[in-house]
N, C-alpha and C positions, 0 to 999 in steps of 0.2 A: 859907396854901398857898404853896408855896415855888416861881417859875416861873423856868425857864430859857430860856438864848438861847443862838444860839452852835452853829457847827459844829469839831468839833475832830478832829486825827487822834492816836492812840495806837498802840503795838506792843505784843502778846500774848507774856510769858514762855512759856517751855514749860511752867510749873506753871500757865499759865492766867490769870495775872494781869496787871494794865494799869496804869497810871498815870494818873490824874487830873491832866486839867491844869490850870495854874492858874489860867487866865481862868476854868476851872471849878470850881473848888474857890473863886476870892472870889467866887462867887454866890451860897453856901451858907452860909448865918446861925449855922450849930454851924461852919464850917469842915471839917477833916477828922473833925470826930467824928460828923459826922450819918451817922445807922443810913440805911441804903438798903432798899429789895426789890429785887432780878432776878425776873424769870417769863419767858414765851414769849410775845413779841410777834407781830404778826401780818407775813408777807411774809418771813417766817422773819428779823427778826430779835429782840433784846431788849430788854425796858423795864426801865427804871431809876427806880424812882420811891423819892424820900424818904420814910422811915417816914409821917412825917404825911398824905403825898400820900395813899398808899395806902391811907390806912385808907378815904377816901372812895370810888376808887376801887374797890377791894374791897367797900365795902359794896352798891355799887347791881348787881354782880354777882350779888352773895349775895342780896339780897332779891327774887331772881327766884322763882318760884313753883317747889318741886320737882315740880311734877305734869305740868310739861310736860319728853318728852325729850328735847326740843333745848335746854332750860335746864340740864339735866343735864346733857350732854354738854358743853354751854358751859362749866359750873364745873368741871367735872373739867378739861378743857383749859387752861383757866384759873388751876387752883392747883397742876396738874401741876409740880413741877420749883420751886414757889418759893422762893428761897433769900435770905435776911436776911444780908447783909453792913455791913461796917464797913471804910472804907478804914485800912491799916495805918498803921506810925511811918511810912511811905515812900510815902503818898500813890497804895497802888495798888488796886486790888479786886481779889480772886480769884472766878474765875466757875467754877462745877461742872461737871465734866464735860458729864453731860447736859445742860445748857443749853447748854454749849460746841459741842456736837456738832448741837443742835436751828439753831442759826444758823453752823451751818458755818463758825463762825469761826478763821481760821486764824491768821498772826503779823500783818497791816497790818489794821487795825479804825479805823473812824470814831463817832464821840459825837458823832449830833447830837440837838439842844435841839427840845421840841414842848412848849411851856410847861410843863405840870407833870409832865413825865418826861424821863428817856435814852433814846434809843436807840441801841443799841448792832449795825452793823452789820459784818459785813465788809466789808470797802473795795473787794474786786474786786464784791460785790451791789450797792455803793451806786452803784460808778459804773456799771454795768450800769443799774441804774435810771433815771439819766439822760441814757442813752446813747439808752435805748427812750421816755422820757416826754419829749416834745418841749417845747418853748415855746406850740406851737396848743394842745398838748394841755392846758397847766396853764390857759390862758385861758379855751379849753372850760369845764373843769371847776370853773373860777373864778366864772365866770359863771352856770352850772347853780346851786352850791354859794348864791352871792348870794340868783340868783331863787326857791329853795327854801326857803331862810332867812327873805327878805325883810328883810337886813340891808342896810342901803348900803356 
């Protein structure tokens, strides 16, 4: 499994497309030839996960039972919109409309790293996010997450 680090910032062509950068492209063991997925991320925005990633991914989704409707509804949400890409000669990815439009992504976007994915957000959401999620709050949450775990 292939894990990333790393926050980056990129600008959206008008055809949709971004460039990869390169502290993030030497993370990537194929380099720029590693196949990707895009889907619909949660908090509106995208994940980026490498073919390989996803296959795990994708599987513990799918092995949900179809008899319940909230699983149903989960996978359909889920593979709505997925799109398999391949960065170009130019090191950039084109993202689909509809996915484009699902994470309201306009031309300033950020790539940040959650070990075995991208996220791909708009840069005005992302700092939005940290404007509202304070420092108490991540400790809260730090702490909750710990005691839950029961991880040190």
């Amino acid at each position: 499994m292939i894990h990333f680090v790393g926050e980056y910032e990129s600008t959206m062509d008008t055809k949709g497309r971004f460039l990869l950068p390169a502290k993030l492209l030497s993370q990537l063991p194929q380099g720029p030839a590693t196949n990707f997925i895009i889907h619909r991320g949660l908090d509106e925005c995208l994940y980026m996960y490498p073919a390989e990633n996803w296959e795990t991914v994708s599987a513990e989704v799918e092995n949900l039972p179809d008899y319940e409707e909230d699983y149903r509804k989960l996978k359909r949400f889920f593979n709505a919109g997925v799109q398999p890409v391949t960065p170009d000669s130019a090191n950039r990815v084109l993202v689909g409309q509809l996915l484009k439009s699902y994470a309201r992504l306009e031309k300033d976007i950020v790539l940040t790293c959650s070990r075995k994915r991208i996220e791909i957000w708009d840069k005005s959401k992302y700092q939005e996010f940290f404007e509202t999620f304070t420092a108490a709050d991540y400790s809260a949450l730090y702490k909750k997450a710990l005691k839950e775990n029961k991880t040190p």
